[in-house]
C-alpha positions, -999 to +999 in steps of 0.1 A: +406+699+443+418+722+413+443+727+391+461+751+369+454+758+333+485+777+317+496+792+354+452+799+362+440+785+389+407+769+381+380+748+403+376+715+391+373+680+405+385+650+389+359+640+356+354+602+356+322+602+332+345+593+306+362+564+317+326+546+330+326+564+370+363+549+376+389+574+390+419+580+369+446+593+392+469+617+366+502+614+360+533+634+381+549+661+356+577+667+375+604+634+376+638+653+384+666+632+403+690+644+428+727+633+423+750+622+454+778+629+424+760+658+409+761+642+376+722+658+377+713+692+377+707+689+417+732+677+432+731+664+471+736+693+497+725+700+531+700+729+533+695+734+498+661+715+493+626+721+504+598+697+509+564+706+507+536+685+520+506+671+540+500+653+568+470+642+556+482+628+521+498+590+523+516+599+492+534+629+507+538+612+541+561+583+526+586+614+518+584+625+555+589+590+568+624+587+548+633+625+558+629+609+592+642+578+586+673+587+566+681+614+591+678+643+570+654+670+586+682+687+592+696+683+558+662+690+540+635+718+557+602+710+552+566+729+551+533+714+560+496+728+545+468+734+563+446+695+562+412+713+550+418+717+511+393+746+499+386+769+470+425+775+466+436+736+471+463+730+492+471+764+516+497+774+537+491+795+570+509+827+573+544+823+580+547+783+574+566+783+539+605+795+549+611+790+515+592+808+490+571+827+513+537+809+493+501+808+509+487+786+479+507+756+468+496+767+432+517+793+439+549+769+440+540+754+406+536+788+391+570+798+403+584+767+389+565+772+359+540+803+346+522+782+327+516+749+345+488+734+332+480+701+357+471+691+392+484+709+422+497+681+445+516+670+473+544+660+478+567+687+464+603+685+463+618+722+460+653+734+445+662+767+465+694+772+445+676+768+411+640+780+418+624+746+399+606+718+415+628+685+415+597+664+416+565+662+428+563+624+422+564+608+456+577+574+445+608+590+429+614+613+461+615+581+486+643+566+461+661+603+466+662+606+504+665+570+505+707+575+492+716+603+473+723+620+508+745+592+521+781+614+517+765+643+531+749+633+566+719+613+560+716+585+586+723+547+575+701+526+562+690+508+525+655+504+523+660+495+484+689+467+483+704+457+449+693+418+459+656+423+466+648+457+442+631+432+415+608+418+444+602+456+462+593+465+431+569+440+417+551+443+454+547+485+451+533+476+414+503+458+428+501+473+460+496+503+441+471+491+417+451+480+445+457+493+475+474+529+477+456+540+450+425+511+455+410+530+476+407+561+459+396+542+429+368+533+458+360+565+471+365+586+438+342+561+420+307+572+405+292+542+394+284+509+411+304+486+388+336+506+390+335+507+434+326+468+428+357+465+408+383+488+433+370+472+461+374+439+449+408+442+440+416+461+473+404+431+496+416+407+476+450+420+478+450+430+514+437+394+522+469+383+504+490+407+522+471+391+559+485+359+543+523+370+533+524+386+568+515+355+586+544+337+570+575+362+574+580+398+594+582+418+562+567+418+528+603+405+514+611+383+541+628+395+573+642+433+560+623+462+564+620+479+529+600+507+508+572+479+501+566+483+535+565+520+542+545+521+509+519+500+523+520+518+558+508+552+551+474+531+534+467+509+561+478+537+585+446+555+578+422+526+566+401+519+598+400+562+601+392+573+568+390+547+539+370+519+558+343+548+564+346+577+544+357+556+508+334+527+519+358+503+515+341+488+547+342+447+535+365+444+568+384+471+591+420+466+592+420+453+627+401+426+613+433+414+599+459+405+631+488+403+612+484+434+588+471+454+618+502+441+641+528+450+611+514+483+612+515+487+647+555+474+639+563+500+620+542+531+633+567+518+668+598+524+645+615+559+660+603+589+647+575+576+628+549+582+650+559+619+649+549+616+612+519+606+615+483+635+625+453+617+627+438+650+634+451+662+600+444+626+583+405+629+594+399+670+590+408+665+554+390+635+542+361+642+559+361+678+554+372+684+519+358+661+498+320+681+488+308+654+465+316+626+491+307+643+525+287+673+515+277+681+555+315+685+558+312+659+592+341+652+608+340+612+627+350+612+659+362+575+658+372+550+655+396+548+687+426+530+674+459+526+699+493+522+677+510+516+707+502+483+720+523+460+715+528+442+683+546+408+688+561+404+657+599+408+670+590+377+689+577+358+660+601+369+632+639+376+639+646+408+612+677+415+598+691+448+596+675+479+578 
C-alpha cells in the first residue's frame, strides 16, 4: 500500500505508532455527487462515467453490487485491477482501463489531480466528459447508482427509502465502526490492546446482528436495504480472509445460522454472485499484505457453498426492494 505525495508515488504502509498500534483508516478526498437534474457538475448520462475497482476490496464491491443491482452496467463501464497490490498499488493489466488507458491507479489520481497528496484507493468513480474523479468514497457512490440514474435507464428499485433512511443509517454507523472497518482495525493492529479492543467490538456486534436476524429477514425489518449490502461484502469474505488472515477467529461466520443464511440470501439475489471472486478476495489478502503474511501463502480453504439454500423466504415474507 502507497500513496502519492504532491502527484509522487511513494512506498508507505499505514503508521499506527502514533495512535497506540490502532489502524486509522484515512479519510476519502474526493465526495462529488451526480445529479439526475444536473443541478451538479455531473449530471446523470448513460456512458459518460467510469468505475474503477476491485474484486477483492468490500468497499469497492458495494459499488459493483448497485451497478448490478440498479441495472446500470450498461449505463456505467467499469475496469477491474489486478487482486495482488505490489510496489505500484493497485495495477491494471494491459488493455483493461477503456477509459484512460492507465496501468497504475495512481495514475487516475494524477490525471485528476498533479498533485494528489493521499491514498490511492478503490473504488473510483470517473467523469469522462470532465477528466476529474466524482468520488472515490464508496458510501457516497452506492447513494449515486442507487437513483440518480432512475430517468435515464437504471432498473427499479430503492434500497434507501425516505421512511427507514434514519434507521439505514444509524445501522451503517455502527456496522462500520465495528464491522466493515472492525476487522481491519483487527488485522491492521500492532499492539495487543488495540486487536483486543477491534475484535471485541466486531463480535459483539456481529453477535447482535445473529440476534436482529433471528427476529426479522432484514436488518430493518422485512425490506432489503443498503445496511444490508453494507454488511454483505464483510461477512462475504469473513470465514475466507478475516477469520484467518486478520485473526478475528473468536467464531467463523457459519457459526452464526442466521448471519450465515442472510448472506447466503443475498449472495442468491440475481447478479450478485457474478460480483463476487473469491479467487481475487484470497490472492489479495493473503498475498499483499508483507507485514501480515510475509511468506506471501495463499489458503486453500475454507470450502464454503453460497448456494445452498437459505430458508429465510420461508421464515420471513419480504416486502418489495
Amino acid at each position: 500500500m502507497g500513496l502519492l505525495v504532491d502527484g509522487t508515488w511513494r512506498q508507505d504502509w499505514y503508521e499506527t505508532a502514533t495512535n497506540d498500534g490502532r489502524f486509522v483508516r484515512p479519510s476519502t478526498s474526493f465526495r462529488n455527487w451526480i445529479t439526475a437534474d444536473g443541478t451538479s457538475s455531473f449530471a446523470a448520462a448513460p456512458r459518460r462515467y467510469h468505475l474503477y475497482v476491485s474484486y477483492a476490496c468490500p468497499w469497492a464491491h458495494r459499488t459493483l453490487i448497485f451497478r448490478t443491482l440498479k441495472g446500470l452496467t450498461d449505463i456505467v463501464s467499469v475496469s477491474v485491477v489486478e487482486p495482488l497490490m505490489g510496489a505500484d498499488g493497485w495495477t491494471l493489466a494491459e488493455g483493461a482501463d477503456a477509459a484512460l488507458g492507465a496501468r497504475f491507479l495512481y495514475d487516475v489520481y494524477r490525471a485528476a489531480d498533479p498533485a494528489y497528496t493521499g491514498r490511492v484507493t478503490v473504488p473510483v468513480l470517473w467523469d469522462k466528459e470532465t477528466g476529474a474523479i466524482v468520488s472515490n468514497e464508496s458510501a457516497d457512490i452506492i447513494r449515486m447508482f442507487n437513483s440518480a440514474f432512475d430517468a435515464v435507464g437504471a432498473a427499479s428499485g430503492d434500497y434507501y427509502p425516505e421512511p427507514l433512511r434514519d434507521d439505514i443509517d444509524a445501522l451503517n454507523t455502527r456496522i462500520y465502526d465495528t464491522v466493515n472497518n472492525g476487522v481491519y482495525r483487527a488485522g491492521f493492529a500492532t499492539r495487543q490492546a488495540a486487536y483486543d479492543e477491534a475484535v471485541t467490538a466486531l463480535f459483539s456486534s456481529l453477535d447482535w446482528l445473529e440476534e436482529q436476524l433471528s427476529r426479522q429477514r432484514y436488518l430493518t425489518g422485512g425490506r432489503l436495504t443498503e445496511a444490508d449490502w453494507r454488511l454483505f461484502t464483510t461477512l462475504v469474505r469473513f470465514d475466507s480472509v478475516y477469520h484467518g488472515h486478520f485473526k478475528c477467529n473468536l467464531r467463523r461466520l457459519i457459526d452464526y445460522p442466521n448471519l450465515w443464511a442472510f448472506t447466503r440470501e443475498l449472495y442468491q439475489v440475481p447478479g450478485v454472485a457474478d460480483t463476487v471472486r473469491l479467487d481475487h478476495i484470497k490472492a489479495h489478502y493473503y498475498g499483499s499484505h508483507p507485514t501480515i503474511n510475509p511468506t506471501g501463502i495463499v489458503a486453500k480453504g475454507p470450502l464454503l457453498d453460497f448456494s445452498q439454500p437459505h430458508g429465510r423466504d420461508t421464515r420471513f415474507p419480504a416486502l418489495p426492494r
